[in-house]
N, C-alpha and C positions, 0 to 999 in steps of 0.2 A: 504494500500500500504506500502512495506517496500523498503527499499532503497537497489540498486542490482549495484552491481560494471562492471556488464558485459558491455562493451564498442559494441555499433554497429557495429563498423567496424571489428570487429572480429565474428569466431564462426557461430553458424546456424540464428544469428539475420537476419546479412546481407544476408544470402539467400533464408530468407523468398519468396515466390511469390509476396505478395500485403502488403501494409501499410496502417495503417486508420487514416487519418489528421482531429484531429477536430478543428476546425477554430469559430471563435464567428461571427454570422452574423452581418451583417454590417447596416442592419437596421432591424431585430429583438431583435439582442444583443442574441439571442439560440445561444449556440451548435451545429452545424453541422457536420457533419463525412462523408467523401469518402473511399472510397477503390481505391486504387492508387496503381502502378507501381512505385519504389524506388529503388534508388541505393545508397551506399554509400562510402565516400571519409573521412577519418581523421574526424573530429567532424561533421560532415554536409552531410545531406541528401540530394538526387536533383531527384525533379520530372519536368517533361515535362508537360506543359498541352496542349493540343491538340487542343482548343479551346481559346487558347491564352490568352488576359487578360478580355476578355469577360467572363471566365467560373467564375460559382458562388465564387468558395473554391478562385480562385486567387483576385476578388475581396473584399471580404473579409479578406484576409491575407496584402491586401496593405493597409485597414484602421486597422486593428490591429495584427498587426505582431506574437503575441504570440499565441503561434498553440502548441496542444498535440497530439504525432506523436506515433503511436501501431504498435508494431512488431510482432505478436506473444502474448506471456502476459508481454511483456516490453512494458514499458511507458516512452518517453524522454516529455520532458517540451522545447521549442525550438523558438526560432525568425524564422520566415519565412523573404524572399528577393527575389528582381527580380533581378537576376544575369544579371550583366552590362558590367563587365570585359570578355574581349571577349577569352581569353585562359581558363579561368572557366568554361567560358559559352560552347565552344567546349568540351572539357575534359568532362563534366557534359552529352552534349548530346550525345558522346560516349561511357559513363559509363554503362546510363541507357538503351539506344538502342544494346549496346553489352550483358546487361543482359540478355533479353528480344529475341534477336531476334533468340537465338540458338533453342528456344521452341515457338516460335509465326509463322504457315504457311505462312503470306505475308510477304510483305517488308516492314520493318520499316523505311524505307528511307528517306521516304517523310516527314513525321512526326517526325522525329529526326532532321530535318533539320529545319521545318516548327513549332514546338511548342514552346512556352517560357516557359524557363528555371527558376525555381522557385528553392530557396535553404533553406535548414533550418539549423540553425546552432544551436545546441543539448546544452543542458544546460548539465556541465560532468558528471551527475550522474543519469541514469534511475531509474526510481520506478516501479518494479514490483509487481504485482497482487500475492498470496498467495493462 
């Protein structure tokens, strides 16, 4: 991995389609990786999860925060958080449900409203793949 100055929130990162969050399991202690739905805002990521705090990857992220997030062959190094602040939290689920919904057949509605809002906040220098 070499260190790459390209900022997320600029350029073809952020309009990738899917993100791959891998997360350390929470009583494995593995590596786990999803393909996730992201959007982004200034240093920080926000996914939805759909499954609330039940789903595996958000459990895991509340007993260890430190998550490596793939964009493409960008690599961020990142704190995940369950987003509290309730204007975050709106803004966040507008973000990602406005990305999303211009190319997704149903309605995202229910699920923008209804998921919790998980953030990652980007350590400032990705590592890209070579």
């Amino acid at each position: 991995m070499i260190r790459d100055q390209t900022p997320v929130q600029s350029g073809p990162v952020a309009n990738e389609p899917f993100a791959y969050l891998s997360t350390i399991g929470r009583v494995s202690g593995r590596p786990h990786t999803v393909e996730i739905w992201f959007a982004v805002r200034g240093g920080s990521v926000y996914l939805l999860s759909g499954g609330g705090d039940r789903a595996d990857w958000v459990r895991n992220v509340s007993r260890q925060p430190r998550v490596t997030l793939r964009v493409g062959t960008v690599e961020w190094v990142g704190d995940a958080r369950i987003v509290t602040d309730p204007d975050e939290d709106r803004m966040a689920r507008d973000l990602v449900a406005g990305k999303y919904q211009p190319t997704y057949s149903g309605d995202l509605g229910t699920w923008r409203d209804t998921a919790l809002t998980v953030a990652i906040d980007l350590a400032p220098e990705p590592q890209s793949e070579t």
